[in-house]
N, CA, C and O atoms as a GROMACS GRO file, in nm:
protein
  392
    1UNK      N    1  -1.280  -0.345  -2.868
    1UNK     CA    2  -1.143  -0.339  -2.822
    1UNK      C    3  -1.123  -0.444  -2.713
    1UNK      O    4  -1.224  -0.487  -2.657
    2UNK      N    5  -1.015  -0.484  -2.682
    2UNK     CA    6  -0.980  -0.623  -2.595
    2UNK      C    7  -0.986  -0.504  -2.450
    2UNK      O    8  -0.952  -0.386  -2.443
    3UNK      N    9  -1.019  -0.559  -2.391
    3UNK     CA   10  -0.960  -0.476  -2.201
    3UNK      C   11  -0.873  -0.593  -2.172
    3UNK      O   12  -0.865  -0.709  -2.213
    4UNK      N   13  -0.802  -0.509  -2.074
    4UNK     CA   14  -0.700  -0.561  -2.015
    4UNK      C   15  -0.710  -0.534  -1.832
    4UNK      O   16  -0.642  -0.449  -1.774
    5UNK      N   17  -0.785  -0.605  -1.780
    5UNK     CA   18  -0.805  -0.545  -1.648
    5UNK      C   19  -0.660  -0.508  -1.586
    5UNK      O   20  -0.649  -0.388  -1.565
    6UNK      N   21  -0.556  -0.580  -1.554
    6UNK     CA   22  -0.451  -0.565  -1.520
    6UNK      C   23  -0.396  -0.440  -1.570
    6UNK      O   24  -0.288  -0.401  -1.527
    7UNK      N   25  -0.465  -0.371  -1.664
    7UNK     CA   26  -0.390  -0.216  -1.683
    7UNK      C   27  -0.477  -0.143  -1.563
    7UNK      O   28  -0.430  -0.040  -1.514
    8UNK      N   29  -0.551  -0.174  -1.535
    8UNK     CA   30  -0.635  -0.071  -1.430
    8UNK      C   31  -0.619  -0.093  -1.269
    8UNK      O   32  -0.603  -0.211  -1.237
    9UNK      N   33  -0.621  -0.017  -1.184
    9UNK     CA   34  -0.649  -0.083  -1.059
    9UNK      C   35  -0.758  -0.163  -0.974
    9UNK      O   36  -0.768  -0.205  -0.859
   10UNK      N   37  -0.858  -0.161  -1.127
   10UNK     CA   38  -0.946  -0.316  -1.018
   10UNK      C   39  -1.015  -0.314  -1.180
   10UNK      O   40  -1.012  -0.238  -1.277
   11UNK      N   41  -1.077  -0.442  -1.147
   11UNK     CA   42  -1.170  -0.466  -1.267
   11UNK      C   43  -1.314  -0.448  -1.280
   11UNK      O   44  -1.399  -0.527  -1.239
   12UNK      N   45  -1.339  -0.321  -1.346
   12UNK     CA   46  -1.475  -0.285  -1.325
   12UNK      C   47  -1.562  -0.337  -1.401
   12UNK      O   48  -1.676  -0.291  -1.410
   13UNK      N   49  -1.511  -0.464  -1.483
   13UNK     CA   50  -1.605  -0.516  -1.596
   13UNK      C   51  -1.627  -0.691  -1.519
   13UNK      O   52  -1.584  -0.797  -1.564
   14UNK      N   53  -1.711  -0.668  -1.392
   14UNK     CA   54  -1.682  -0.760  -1.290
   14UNK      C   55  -1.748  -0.907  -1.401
   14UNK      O   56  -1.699  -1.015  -1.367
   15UNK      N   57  -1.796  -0.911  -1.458
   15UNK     CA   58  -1.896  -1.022  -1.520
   15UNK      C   59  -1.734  -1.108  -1.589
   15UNK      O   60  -1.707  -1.227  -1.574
   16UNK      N   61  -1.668  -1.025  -1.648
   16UNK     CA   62  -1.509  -1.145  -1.709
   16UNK      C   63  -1.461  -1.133  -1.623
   16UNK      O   64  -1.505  -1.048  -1.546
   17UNK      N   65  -1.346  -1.211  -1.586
   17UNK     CA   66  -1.201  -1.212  -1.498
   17UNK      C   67  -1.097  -1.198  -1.566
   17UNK      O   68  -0.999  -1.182  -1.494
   18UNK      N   69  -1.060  -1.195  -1.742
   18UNK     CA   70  -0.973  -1.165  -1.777
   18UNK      C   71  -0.991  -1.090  -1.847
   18UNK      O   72  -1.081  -1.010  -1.819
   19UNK      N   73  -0.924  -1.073  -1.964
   19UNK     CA   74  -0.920  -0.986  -2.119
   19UNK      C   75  -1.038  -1.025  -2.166
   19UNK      O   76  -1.057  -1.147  -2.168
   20UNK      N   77  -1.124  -0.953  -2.205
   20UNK     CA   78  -1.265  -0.910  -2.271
   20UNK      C   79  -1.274  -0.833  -2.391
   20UNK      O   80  -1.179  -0.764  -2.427
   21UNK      N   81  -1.384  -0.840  -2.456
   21UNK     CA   82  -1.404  -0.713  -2.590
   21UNK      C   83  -1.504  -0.599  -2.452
   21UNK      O   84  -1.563  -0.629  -2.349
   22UNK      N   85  -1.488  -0.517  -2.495
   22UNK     CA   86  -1.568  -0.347  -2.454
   22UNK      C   87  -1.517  -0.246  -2.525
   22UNK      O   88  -1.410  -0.220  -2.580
   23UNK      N   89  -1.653  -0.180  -2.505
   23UNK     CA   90  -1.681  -0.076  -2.605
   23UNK      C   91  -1.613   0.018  -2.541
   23UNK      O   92  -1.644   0.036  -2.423
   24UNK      N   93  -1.473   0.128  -2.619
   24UNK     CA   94  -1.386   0.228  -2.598
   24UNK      C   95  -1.524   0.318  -2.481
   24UNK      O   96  -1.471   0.329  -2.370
   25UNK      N   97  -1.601   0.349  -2.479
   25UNK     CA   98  -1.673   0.448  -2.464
   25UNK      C   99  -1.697   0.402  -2.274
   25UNK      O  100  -1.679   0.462  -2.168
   26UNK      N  101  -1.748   0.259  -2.317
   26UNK     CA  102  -1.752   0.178  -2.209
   26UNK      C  103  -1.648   0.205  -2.098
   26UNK      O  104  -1.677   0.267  -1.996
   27UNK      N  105  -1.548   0.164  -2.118
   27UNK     CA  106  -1.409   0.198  -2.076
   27UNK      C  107  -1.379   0.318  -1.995
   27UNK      O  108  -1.356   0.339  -1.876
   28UNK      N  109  -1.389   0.392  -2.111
   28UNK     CA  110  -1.324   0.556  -2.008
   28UNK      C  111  -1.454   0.610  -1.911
   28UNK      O  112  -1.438   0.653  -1.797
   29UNK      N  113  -1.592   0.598  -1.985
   29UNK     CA  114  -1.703   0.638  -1.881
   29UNK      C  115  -1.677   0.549  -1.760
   29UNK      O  116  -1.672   0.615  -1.656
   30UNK      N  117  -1.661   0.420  -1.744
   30UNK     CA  118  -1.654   0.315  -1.578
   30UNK      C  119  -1.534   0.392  -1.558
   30UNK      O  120  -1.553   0.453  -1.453
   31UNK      N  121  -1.399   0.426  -1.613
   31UNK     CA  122  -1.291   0.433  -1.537
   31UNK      C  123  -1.277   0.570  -1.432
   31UNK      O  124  -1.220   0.594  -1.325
   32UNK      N  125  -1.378   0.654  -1.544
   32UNK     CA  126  -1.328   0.826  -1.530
   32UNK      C  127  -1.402   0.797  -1.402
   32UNK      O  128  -1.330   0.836  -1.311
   33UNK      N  129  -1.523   0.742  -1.351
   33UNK     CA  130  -1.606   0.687  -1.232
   33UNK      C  131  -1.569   0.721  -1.095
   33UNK      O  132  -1.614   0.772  -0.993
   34UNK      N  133  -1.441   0.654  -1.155
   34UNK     CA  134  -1.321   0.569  -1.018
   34UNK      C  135  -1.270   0.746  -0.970
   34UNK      O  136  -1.296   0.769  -0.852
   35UNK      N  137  -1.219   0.840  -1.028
   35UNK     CA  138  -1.172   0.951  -0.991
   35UNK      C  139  -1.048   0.931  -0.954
   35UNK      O  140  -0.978   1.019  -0.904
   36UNK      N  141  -0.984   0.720  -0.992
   36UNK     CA  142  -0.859   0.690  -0.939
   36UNK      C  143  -0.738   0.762  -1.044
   36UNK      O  144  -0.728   0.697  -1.149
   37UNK      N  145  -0.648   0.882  -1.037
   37UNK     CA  146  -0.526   0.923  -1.113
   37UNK      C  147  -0.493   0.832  -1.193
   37UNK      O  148  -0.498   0.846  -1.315
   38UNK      N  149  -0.449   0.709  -1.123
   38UNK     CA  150  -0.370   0.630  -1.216
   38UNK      C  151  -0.449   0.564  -1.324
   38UNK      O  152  -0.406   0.540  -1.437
   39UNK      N  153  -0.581   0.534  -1.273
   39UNK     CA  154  -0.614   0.478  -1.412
   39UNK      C  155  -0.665   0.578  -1.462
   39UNK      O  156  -0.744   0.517  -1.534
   40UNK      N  157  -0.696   0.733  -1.495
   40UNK     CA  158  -0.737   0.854  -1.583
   40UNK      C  159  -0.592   0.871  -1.646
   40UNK      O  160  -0.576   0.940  -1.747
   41UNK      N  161  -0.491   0.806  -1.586
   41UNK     CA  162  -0.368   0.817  -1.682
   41UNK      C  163  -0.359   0.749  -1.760
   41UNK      O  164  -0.317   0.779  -1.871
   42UNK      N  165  -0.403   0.614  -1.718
   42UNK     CA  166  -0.393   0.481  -1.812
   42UNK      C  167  -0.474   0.493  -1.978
   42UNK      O  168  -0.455   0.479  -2.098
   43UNK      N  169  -0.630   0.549  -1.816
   43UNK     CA  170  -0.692   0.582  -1.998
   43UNK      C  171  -0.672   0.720  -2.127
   43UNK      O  172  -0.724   0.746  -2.236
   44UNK      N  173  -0.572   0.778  -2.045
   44UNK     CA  174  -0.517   0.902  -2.125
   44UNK      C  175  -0.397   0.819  -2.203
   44UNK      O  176  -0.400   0.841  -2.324
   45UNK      N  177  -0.348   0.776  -2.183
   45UNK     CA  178  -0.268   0.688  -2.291
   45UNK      C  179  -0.279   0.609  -2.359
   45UNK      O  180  -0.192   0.574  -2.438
   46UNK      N  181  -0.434   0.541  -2.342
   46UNK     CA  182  -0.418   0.439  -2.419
   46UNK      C  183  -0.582   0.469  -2.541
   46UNK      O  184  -0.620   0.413  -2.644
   47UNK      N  185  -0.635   0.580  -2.459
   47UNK     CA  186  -0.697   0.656  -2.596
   47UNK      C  187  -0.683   0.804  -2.641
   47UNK      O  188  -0.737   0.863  -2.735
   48UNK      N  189  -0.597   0.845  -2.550
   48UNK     CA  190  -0.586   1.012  -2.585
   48UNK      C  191  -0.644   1.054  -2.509
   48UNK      O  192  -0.719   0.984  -2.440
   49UNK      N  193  -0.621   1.259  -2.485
   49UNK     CA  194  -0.691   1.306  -2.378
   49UNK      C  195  -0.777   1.342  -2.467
   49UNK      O  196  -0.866   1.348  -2.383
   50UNK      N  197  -0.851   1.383  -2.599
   50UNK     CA  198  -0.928   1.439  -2.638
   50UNK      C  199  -1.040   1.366  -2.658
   50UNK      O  200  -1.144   1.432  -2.656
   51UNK      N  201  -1.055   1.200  -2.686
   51UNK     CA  202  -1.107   1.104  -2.612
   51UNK      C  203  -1.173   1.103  -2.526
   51UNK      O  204  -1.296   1.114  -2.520
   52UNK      N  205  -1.080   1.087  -2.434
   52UNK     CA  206  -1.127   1.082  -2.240
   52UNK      C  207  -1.209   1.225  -2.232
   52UNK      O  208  -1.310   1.221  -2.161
   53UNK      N  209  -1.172   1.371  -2.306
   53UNK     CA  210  -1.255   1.500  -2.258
   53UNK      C  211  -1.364   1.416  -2.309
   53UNK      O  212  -1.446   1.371  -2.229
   54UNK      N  213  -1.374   1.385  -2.461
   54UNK     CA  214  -1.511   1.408  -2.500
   54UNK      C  215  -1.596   1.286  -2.435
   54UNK      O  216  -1.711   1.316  -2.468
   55UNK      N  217  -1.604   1.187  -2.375
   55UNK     CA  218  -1.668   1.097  -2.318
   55UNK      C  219  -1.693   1.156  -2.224
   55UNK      O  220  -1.815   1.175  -2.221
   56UNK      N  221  -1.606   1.231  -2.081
   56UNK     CA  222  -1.644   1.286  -1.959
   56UNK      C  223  -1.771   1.365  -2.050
   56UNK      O  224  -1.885   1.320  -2.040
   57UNK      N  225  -1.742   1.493  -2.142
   57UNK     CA  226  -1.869   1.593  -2.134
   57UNK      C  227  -1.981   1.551  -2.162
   57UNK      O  228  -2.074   1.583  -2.088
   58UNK      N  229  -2.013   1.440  -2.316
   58UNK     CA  230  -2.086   1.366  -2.294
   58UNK      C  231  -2.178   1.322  -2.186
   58UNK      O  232  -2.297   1.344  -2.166
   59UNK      N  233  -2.070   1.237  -2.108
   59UNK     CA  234  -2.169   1.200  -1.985
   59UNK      C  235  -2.254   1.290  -1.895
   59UNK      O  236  -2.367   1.268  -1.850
   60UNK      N  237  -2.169   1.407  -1.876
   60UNK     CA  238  -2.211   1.515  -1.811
   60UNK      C  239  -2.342   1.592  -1.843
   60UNK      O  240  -2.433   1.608  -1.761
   61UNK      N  241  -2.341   1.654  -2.015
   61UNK     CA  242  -2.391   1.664  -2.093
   61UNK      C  243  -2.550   1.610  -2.058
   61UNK      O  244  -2.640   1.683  -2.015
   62UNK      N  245  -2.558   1.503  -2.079
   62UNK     CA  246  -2.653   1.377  -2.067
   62UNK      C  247  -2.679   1.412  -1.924
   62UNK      O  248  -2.780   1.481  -1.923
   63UNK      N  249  -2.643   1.400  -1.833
   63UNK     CA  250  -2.671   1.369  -1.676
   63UNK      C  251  -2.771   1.507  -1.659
   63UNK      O  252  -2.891   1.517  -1.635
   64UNK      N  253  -2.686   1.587  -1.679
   64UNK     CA  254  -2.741   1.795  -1.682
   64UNK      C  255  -2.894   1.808  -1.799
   64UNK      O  256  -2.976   1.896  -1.775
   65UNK      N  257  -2.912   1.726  -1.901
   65UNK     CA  258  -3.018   1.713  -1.945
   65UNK      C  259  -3.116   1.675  -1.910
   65UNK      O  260  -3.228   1.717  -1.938
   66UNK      N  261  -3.072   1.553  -1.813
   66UNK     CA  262  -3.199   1.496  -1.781
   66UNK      C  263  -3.232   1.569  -1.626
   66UNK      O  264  -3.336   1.580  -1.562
   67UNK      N  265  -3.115   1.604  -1.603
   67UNK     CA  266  -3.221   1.731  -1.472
   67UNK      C  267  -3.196   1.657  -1.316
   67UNK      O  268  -3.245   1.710  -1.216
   68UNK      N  269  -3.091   1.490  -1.305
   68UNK     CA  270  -3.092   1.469  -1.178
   68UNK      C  271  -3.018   1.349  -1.204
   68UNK      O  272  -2.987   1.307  -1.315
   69UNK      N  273  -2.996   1.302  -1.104
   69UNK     CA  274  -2.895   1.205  -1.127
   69UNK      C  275  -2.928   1.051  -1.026
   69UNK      O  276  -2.878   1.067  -0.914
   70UNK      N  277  -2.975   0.957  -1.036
   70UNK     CA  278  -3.095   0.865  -0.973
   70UNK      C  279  -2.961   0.770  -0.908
   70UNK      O  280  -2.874   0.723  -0.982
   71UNK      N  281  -2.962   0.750  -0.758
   71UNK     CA  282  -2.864   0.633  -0.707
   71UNK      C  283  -2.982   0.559  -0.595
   71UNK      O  284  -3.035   0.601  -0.492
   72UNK      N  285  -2.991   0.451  -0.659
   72UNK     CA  286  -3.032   0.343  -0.581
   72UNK      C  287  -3.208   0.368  -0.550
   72UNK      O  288  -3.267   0.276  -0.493
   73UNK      N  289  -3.266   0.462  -0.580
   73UNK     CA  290  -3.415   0.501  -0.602
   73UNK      C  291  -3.390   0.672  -0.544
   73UNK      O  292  -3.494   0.736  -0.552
   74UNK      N  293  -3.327   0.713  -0.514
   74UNK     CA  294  -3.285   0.870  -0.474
   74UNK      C  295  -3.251   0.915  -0.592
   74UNK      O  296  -3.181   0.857  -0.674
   75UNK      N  297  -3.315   1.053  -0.605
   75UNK     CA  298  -3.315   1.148  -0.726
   75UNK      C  299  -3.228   1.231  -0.634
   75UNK      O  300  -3.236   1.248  -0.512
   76UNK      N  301  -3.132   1.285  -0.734
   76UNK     CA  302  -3.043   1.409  -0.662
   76UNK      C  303  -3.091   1.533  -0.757
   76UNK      O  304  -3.048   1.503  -0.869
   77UNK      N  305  -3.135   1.611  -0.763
   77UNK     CA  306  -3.147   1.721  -0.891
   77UNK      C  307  -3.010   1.789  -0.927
   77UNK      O  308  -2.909   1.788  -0.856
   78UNK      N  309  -3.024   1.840  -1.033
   78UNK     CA  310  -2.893   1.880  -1.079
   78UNK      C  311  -2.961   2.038  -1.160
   78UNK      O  312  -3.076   2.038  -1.204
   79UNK      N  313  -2.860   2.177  -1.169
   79UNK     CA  314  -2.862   2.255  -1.173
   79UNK      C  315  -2.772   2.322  -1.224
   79UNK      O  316  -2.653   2.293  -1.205
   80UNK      N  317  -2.802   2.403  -1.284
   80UNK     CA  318  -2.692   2.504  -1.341
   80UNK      C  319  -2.576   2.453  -1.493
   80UNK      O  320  -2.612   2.385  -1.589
   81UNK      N  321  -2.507   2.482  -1.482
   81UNK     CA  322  -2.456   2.435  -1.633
   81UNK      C  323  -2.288   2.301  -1.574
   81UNK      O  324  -2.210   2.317  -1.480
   82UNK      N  325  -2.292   2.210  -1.654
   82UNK     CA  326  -2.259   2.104  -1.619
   82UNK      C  327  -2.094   2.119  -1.602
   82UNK      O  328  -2.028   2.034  -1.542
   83UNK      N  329  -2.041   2.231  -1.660
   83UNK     CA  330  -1.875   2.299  -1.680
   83UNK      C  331  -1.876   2.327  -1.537
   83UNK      O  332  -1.783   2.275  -1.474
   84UNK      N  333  -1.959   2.398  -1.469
   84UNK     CA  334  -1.919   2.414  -1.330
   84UNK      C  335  -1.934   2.343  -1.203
   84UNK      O  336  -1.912   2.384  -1.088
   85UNK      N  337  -1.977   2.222  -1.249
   85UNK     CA  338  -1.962   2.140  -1.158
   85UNK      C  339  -1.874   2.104  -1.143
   85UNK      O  340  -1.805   2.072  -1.240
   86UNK      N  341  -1.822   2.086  -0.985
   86UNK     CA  342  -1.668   2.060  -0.889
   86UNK      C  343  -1.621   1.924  -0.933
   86UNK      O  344  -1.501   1.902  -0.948
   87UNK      N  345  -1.736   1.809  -0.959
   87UNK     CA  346  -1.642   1.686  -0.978
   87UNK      C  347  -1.562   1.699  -1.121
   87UNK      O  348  -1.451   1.655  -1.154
   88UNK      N  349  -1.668   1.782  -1.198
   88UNK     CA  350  -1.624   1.783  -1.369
   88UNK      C  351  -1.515   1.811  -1.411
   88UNK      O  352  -1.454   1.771  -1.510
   89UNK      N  353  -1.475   1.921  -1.290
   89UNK     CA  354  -1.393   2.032  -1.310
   89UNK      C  355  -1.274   1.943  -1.246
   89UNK      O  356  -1.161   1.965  -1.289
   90UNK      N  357  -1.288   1.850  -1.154
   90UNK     CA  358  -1.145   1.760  -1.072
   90UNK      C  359  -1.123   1.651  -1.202
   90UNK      O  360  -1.015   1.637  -1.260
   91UNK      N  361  -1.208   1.599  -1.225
   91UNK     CA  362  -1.176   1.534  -1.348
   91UNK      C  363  -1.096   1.568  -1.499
   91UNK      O  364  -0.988   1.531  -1.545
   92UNK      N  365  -1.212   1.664  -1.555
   92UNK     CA  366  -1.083   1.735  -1.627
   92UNK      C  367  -0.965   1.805  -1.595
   92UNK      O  368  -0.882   1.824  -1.683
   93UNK      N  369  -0.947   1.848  -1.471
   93UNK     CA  370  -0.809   1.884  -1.371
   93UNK      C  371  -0.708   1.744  -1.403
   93UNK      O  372  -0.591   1.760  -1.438
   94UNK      N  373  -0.760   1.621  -1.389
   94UNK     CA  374  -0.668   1.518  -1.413
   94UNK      C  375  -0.601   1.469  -1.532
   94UNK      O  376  -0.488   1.426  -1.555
   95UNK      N  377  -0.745   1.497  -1.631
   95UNK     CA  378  -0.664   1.487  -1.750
   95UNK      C  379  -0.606   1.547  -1.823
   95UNK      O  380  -0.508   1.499  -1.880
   96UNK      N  381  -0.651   1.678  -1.847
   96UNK     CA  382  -0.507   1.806  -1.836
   96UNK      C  383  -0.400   1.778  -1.808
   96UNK      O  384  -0.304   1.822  -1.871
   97UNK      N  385  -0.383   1.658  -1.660
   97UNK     CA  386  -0.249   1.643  -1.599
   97UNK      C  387  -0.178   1.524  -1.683
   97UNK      O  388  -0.056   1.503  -1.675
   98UNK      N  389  -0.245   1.467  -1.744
   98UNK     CA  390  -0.212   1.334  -1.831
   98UNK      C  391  -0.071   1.365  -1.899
   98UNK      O  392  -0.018   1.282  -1.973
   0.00000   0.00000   0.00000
């Protein structure tokens, strides 16, 4: 699919400066990231919310499997079932709101 950075509020596909090919999947996982409204709207319109759910659980999914979540050489562990986690739950809160 072409990106269009200018639909988003910054360009998270820092390696182009303009319109690029990326992978749909690509897309909503960097955007949903941001936790920015406007672009969880952007990407609710321009692939659907059922889309955008199934990529968030996915990721989640995946993260809750492997048992922790690694930033910068720090392991965070992760616990319990991945639906009740607070960010999951603000996220799909947003796109509900789509």
């Amino acid at each position: 699919m072409v990106f269009d950075p200018e639909d988003y509020s910054q360009n998270l596909f820092w390696q182009s400066k303009g319109k690029s090919e990326q992978k749909v999947y690509s897309i909503i996982s960097k955007y949903l990231s941001t936790m920015n409204k406007n672009d969880i709207k952007m990407l609710c319109s321009q692939f659907g919310k059922t889309i955008v759910k199934s990529v968030l659980k996915d990721r989640y999914k995946k993260m809750y499997a492997k048992g922790y979540i690694s930033t910068n050489g720090i392991d965070i562990p992760l616990s319990g079932k991945f639906e009740h986690n607070e960010i999951y739950k603000q996220l799909m809160g947003m796109i509900d709101d789509c």
